[in-house]
matplotlib code that plots the C-alpha trace (Angstrom):
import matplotlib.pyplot as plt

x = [0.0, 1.2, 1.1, 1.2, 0.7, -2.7, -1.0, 1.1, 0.4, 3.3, 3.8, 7.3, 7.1, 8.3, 6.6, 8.0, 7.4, 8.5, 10.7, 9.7, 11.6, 11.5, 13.5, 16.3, 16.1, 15.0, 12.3, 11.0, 7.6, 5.1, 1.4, -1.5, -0.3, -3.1, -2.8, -3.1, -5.7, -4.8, -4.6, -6.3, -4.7, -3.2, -0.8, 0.9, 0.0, -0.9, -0.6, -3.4, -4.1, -8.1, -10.2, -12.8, -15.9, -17.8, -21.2, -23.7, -27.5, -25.8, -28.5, -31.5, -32.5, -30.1, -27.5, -28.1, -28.2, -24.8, -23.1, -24.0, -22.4, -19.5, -18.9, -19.7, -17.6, -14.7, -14.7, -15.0, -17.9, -18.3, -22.6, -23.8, -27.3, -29.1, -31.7, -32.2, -29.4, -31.0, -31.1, -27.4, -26.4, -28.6, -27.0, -23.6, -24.0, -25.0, -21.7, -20.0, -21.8, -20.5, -16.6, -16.2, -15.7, -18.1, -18.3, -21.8, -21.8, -24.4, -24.8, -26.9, -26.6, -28.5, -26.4, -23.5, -22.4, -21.1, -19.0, -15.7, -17.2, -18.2, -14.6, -12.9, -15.3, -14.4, -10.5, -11.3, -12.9, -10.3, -7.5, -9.4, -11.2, -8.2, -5.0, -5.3, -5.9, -7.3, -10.2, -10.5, -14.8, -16.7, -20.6, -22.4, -25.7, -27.7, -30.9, -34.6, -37.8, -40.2, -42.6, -44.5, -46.2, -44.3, -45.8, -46.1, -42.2, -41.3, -37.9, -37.2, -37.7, -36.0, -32.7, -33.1, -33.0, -30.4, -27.9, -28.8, -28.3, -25.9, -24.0, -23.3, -22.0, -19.5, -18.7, -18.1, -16.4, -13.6, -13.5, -12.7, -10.0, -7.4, -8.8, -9.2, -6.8, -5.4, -6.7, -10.1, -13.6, -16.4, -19.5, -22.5, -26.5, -28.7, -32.0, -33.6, -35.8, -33.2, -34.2, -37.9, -39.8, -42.3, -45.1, -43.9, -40.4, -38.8, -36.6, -35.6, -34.5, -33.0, -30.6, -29.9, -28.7, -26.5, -24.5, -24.9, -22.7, -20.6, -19.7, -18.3, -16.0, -15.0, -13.6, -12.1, -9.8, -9.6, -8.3, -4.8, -4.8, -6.6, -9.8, -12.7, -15.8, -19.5, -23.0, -25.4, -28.8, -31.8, -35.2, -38.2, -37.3, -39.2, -37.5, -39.2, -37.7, -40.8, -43.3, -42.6, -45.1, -43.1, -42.8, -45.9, -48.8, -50.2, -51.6, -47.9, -46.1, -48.4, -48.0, -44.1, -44.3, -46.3, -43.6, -40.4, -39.1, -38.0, -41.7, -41.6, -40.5, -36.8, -35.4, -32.5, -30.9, -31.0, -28.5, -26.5, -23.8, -24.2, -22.7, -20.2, -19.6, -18.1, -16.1, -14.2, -11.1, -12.8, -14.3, -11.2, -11.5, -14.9, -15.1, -17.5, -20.3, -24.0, -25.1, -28.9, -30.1, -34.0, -34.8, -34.9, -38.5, -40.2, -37.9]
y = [0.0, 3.7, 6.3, 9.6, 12.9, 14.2, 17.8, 17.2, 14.1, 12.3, 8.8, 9.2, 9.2, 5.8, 4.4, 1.7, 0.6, 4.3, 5.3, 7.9, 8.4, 10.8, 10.7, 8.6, 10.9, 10.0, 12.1, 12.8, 11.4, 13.2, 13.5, 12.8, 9.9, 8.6, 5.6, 7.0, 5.3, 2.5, 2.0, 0.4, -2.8, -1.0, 1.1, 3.6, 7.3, 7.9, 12.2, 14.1, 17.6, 17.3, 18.0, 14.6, 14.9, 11.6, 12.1, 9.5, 9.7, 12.3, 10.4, 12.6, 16.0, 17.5, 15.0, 15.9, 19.3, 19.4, 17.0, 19.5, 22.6, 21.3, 19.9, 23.8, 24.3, 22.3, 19.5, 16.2, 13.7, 10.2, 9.5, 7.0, 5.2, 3.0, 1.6, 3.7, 3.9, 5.4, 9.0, 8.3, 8.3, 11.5, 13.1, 11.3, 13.2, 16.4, 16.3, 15.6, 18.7, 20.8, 20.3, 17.6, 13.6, 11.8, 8.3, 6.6, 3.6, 1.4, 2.0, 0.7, 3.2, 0.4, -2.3, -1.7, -5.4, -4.2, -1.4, -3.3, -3.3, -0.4, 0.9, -1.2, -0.3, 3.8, 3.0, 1.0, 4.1, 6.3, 4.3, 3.4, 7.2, 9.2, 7.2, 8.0, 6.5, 9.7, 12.2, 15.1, 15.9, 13.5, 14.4, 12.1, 12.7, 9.3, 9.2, 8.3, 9.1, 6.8, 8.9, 7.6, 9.1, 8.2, 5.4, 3.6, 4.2, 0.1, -1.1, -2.1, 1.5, 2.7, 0.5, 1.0, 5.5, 5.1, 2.7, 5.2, 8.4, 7.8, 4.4, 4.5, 7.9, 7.0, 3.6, 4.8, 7.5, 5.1, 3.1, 6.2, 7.9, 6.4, 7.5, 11.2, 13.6, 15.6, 19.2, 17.5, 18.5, 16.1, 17.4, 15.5, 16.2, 17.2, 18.6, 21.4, 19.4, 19.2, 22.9, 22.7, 19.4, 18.0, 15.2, 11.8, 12.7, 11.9, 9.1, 10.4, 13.6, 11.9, 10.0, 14.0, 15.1, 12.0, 13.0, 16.6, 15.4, 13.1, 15.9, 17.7, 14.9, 14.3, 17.5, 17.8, 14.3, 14.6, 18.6, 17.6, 16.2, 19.6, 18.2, 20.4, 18.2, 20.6, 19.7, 21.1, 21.2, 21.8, 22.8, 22.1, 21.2, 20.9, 17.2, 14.0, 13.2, 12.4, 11.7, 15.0, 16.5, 19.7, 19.9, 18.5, 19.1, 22.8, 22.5, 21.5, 24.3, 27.1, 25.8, 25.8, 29.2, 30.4, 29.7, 30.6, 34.0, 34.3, 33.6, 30.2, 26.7, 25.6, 24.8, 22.4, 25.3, 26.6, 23.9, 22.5, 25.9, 26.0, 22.8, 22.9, 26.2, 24.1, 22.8, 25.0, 27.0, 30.1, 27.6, 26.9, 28.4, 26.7, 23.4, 21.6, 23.6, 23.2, 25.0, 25.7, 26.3, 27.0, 30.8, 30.7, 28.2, 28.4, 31.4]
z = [0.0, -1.0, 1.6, 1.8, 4.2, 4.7, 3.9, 1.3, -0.4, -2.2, -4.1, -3.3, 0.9, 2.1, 5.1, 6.7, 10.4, 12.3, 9.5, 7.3, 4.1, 1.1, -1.8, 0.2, 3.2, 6.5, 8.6, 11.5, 12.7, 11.0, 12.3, 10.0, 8.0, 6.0, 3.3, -0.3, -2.8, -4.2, -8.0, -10.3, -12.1, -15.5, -17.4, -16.0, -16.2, -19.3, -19.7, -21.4, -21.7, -23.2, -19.7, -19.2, -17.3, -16.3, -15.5, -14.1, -15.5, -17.9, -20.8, -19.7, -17.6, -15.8, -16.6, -20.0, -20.3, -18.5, -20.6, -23.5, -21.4, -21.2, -24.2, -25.6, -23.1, -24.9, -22.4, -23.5, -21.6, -20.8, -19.9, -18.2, -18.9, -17.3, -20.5, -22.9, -25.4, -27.8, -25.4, -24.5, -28.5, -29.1, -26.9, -28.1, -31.2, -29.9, -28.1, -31.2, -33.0, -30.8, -31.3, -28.4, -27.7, -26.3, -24.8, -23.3, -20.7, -19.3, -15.1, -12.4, -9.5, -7.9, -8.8, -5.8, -6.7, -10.2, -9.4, -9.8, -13.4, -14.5, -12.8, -15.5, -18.5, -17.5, -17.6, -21.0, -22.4, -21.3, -22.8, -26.2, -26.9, -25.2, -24.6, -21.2, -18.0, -16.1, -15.9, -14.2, -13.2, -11.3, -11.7, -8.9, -10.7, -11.4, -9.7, -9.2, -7.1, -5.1, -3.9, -0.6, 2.1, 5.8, 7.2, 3.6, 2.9, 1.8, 2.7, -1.0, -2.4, 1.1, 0.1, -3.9, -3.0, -0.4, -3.5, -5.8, -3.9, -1.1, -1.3, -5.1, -4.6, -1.8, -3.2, -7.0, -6.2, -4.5, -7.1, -9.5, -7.2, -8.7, -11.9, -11.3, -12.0, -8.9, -9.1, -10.3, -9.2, -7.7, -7.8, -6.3, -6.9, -4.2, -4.1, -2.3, 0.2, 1.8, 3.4, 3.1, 3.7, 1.0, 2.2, 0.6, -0.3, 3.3, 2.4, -0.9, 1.0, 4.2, 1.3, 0.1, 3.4, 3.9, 0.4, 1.4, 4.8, 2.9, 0.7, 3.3, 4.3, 0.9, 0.3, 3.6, 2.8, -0.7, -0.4, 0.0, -4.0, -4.5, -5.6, -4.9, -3.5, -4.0, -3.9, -6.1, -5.2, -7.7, -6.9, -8.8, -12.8, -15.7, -16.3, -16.3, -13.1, -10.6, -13.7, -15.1, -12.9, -12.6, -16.5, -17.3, -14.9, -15.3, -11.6, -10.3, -12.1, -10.6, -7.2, -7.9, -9.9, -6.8, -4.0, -5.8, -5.5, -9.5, -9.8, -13.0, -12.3, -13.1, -16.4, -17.2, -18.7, -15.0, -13.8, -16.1, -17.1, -13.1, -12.9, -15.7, -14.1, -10.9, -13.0, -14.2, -12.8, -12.1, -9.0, -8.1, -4.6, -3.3, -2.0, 0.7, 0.1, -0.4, -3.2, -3.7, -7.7, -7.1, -7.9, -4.4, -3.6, -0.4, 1.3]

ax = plt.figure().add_subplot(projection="3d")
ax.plot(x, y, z, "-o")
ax.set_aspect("equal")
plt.show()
């Protein structure tokens, strides 16, 4: 196992036993010794100048949408799916209108068992559509609703949000570190209920504040490779996330229009250069944060 210092990480610092060693010379003790992540079985670092974003869900609404920023954007994207192809290579070609490279994988956010998998596929698409063996954004965006009222909340939609929107997002994101390019930005989902309550959304917004915590961690332990952790969280958008109710039913849009300050329901337009805004340097300087999108519902 590589090591490093939680302040100043280093594949060169040599840990063995009490001895502390870097680049042949001993050191003192240091505190805050933490393991470094291991690597995935491959080449060697592979150098590539071309920014990569992977985003999961990136084949439909706000997945979508900032996939297409960034690739106007001049980065190039890698989508996952989880059954409709035929979005995913839309949007494929979209990408490639617009000057960029664009790669589309199959992923079940609630499929933890197969993450060793889809690990492997993401350093097979690197190497094949960029002769590299890195990426530098992480979009933590794949998702689903199960609306229920509490006290009719089942355990299987209970364990199928919290995959989706909490363990995924920790486990995957392991799995990628090796992947991701120090100086990199993480950026994870959220949603606004997770300021203002909405009857029959309680376990889909408990999994929110979990990742919304686990963000903070992540940027706190993954600051010393200078990758910037945010959460990003959307209010109501005209999607077909939850049915499409807030882009399709008239009644749901005037309540939503009704209790947001900008006074109209949320657009993907609204989130996605937001996102790809994270992304890029001029966010260099913002990490661990909760960000709320919404045009400012239910103040």
């Amino acid at each position: 196992m590589e090591w490093g210092l939680l302040r100043r990480p280093t594949q060169d610092l040599v840990v063995s036993g009490k001895k502390f060693e870097l680049g042949g010379k001993r050191l003192a003790p240091l505190c805050w010794i933490v393991p470094l992540p291991p690597t995935i079985n491959g080449p060697a670092h592979m150098p590539n100048n071309q920014k990569i974003a992977l985003i999961t869900g990136g084949s439909r609404g706000l997945g979508r949408n900032t996939a297409l920023h960034l690739a106007r954007r001049g980065v190039d994207v890698i989508v996952t799916y989880l059954t409709n192809e035929a979005a995913s290579k839309e949007l494929i070609d979209e990408c490639l209108a617009n000057g960029g490279k664009a790669v589309a994988l199959q992923y079940d956010a609630n499929n933890i068992e197969r993450l060793d998998e889809f690990a492997a596929s993401v350093q097979h698409a690197l190497a094949t559509h960029w002769n590299t063996d890195r990426f530098d954004f992480l979009v933590n965006n794949a998702g689903a609703h199960a609306p229920a009222p509490f006290g009719e909340i089942t355990e299987a939609d209970f364990d199928r949000l919290s995959n989706m929107h909490f363990k995924s997002v920790l486990f995957l994101t392991q799995k990628l570190l090796p992947l991701l390019n120090d100086g990199g930005r993480i950026v994870n989902v959220s949603t606004s209920m997770t300021r203002h309550a909405s009857a029959g959304s309680a376990a889909y917004a408990a999994m929110k504040g979990a990742l919304e915590v686990l963000t903070r961690f992540m940027a706190v332990e993954l600051g010393p490779r200078g990758i910037a952790v945010n959460a990003v969280a959307p209010g109501p958008i005209a999607t077909d996330f939850f049915g499409g109710a807030v882009r399709d039913v008239p009644q749901v849009r005037e309540f939503v229009t009704a209790n947001t300050a900008l006074g109209r329901t949320g657009e993907p337009d609204d989130i996605g250069p937001f996102i790809a805004s994270l992304l890029s340097d001029d966010s260099r300087w913002l990490s661990g944060q909760r960000l709320e999108v919404s045009g400012g519902i239910f103040l």
